[in-house]
C-alpha angles and dihedrals in degrees: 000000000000123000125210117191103202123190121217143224088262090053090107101060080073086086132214080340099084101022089104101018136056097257075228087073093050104125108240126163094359101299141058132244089238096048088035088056093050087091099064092047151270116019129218127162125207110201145156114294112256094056081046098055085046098057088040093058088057097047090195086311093127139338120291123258097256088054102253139109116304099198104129104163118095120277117256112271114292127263116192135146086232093064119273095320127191120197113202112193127182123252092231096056114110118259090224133133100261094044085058087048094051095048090043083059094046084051104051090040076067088191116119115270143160120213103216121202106191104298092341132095106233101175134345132193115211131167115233099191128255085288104045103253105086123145097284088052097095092049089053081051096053089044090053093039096056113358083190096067094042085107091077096031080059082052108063092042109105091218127162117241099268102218120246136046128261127213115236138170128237115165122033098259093055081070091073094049091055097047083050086048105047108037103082091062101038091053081052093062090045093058099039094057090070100243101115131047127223102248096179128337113312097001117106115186130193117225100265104028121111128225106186105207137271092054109154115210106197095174132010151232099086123158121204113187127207121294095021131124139198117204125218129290092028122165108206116183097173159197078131131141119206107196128220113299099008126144129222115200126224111279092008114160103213102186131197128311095019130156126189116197126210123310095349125153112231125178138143110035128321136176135191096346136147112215107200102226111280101019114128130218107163116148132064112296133110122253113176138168083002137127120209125197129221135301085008117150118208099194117211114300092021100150132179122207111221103168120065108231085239086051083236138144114281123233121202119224119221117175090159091054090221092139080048096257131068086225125032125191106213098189085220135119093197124060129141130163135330105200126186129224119299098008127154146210136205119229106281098019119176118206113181123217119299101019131184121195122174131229116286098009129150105209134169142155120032097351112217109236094257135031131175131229118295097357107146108214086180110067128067106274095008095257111194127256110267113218089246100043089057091034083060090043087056097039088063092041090055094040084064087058099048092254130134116226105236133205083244088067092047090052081058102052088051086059097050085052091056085057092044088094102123132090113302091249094239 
């Protein structure tokens, strides 16, 4: 069986989250969809072109900026007993355990079906033929073709209503309540598949990671991949992932529902946050309810508020209307900062609830609520990020992680610049 992760036309009300990354490849839970649908088969994704042309640049060389999988050709031809069968899943659609169990069950049906959520396609099930050209074929094709037009392709299908429902995020800060959601299961999976032993209750360590005593382990579970360390006089309330090769610093306070990506850098105190892989936060500072992209730097004294001063519930402004709506009620009390890609903070920054900070943005001080790519608060006259500058900025990073900057990420961050229309955030 071969999978296809298609993004639609509402992919971008997901913010400065997804402007440099396939919201399939959004941590949550602890894993990504794309990670999460591994298991059924071959994966492919279909995206918007810019994150295409990037994957396609690297060709599997190396990973992709945003840490994920670059294999962009087209899996080998399905095998299935159902008949050559191909899922297609949104990108949208939450990597969680009961997604993956209703899936599992569409799969296994084998009939062909549509999940519908509301007016939007969540996941689909067609038979492609032996060969892979049966009559569905040329449907898979427009999907891959154009995802953002995968609305009408669903459409013309003539698909039976697949039971179930599947969980799926719309606006950025539905993003927290699924990672909040979804990491409980997801760390159940993790330590049902063997690979980490129960060093003491609630703490799972992979072989070569490296826990340096006292750790305190309040509350389990906690997951800690290869290649990572904690540091000592560490405070873990889990449920918290620490992904392979991340650091913990020394008296860190990780708080419930934290995951920390690939080679990142985590110290001071942090709650219910997603770190990207290769972001650094390593200093004192509080970043809570927040999720924070790839190759970001929160610089010492960097804090998120996450609790309005009334206790009430926070509002996100939005005079660009890029979440759809110029005000959007999120229904939640907690809500900290939703950082892009290659941001960047001063020393003692201050971001207030609901944040929004754009790829490639320097911000500090009082950081205003939302702030587009590349704007550089920082700076006298905010004059904006060049694609050098920040090209420069990303080439160091990386060099502190043992990468190469590629023309491939250059090509990117030119296509970041093209989105950076809005007002300069000052």
């Amino acid at each position: 069986m071969n999978v296809v992760i298609f993004e639609d036309g509402l992919v971008d009300r997901l913010g400065p989250l997804v402007l440099a990354r396939p919201a399939c490849d959004l941590n949550i839970g602890g894993t990504t969809l794309v990670e999460a649908l591994a298991r059924f088969g071959p994966v492919q994704r279909s995206i918007r072109p810019h994150l295409a042309r990037h994957l396609r640049a690297l060709a599997g060389s190396r990973e992709a900026v945003w840490g994920g999988s670059s294999a962009a050709s087209p899996p080998a031809r399905p095998v299935s007993t159902h008949g050559a069968i191909v899922l297609l899943v949104n990108a949208r659609v939450v990597p969680s355990r009961s997604n993956l169990l209703a899936l599992r069950t569409l799969v296994e049906a084998g009939h062909r079906a549509v999940v519908w959520h509301g007016d939007t396609c969540a996941a689909a099930v067609v038979h492609v033929g032996a060969d892979g050209r049966g009559d569905d074929r040329p449907f898979v094709d427009a999907v891959l073709a154009d995802p953002l037009t995968s609305a009408a392709v669903f459409e013309q299908l003539d698909l039976a209503a697949g039971a179930g429902e599947l969980e799926m995020v719309s606006q950025p800060h539905d993003l927290l309540g699924a990672h909040e959601r979804a990491i409980d299961g997801t760390l159940a999976m993790v330590i049902d598949s063997g690979r980490h032993r129960e060093i003491r209750p609630g703490l799972f360590v992979a072989p070569t990671a490296t826990i340096v005593d006292p750790v305190v382990v309040r509350q389990g579970p906690v997951v800690v991949d290869d290649g990572a360390e904690v540091g000592p006089f560490v405070c873990l309330d889990g449920p918290i992932r620490i992904g392979p090769g991340a650091r913990v610093n020394p008296q860190a306070w990780l708080r419930p529902a934290t995951s920390v990506g690939t080679a990142c850098r985590v110290g001071g105190e942090v709650e219910a946050t997603v770190f990207e892989p290769y972001s650094n936060k390593p200093h004192e500072g509080f970043v809570g309810h927040s999720h924070v992209g790839s190759w970001v730097n929160l610089a010492a004294g960097t804090i998120t508020g996450n609790l309005k001063a009334t206790y009430g519930l926070i509002r996100l402004h939005d005079p660009c209307g890029t979440a759809g709506l110029p005000i959007v009620h999120t229904g939640r009390q907690f809500v900290g900062a939703m950082i892009g890609d290659f941001a960047k903070t001063a020393i003692g920054t201050r971001v207030p609830c609901g944040c929004r900070i754009g790829a490639a943005a320097t911000v500090g001080g009082d950081v205003p609520e939302s702030v587009p790519p590349l704007a550089n608060l920082v700076v006298p006259g905010c004059v904006p990020t060049t694609i050098a500058q920040a090209a420069t900025v990303l080439e160091r990073m990386m060099a502190r992680r043992g990468w190469r900057l590629l023309e491939a990420d250059r090509e990117l961050l030119a296509a970041i610049a093209v989105a950076a229309t809005g007002p300069a955030g000052c």
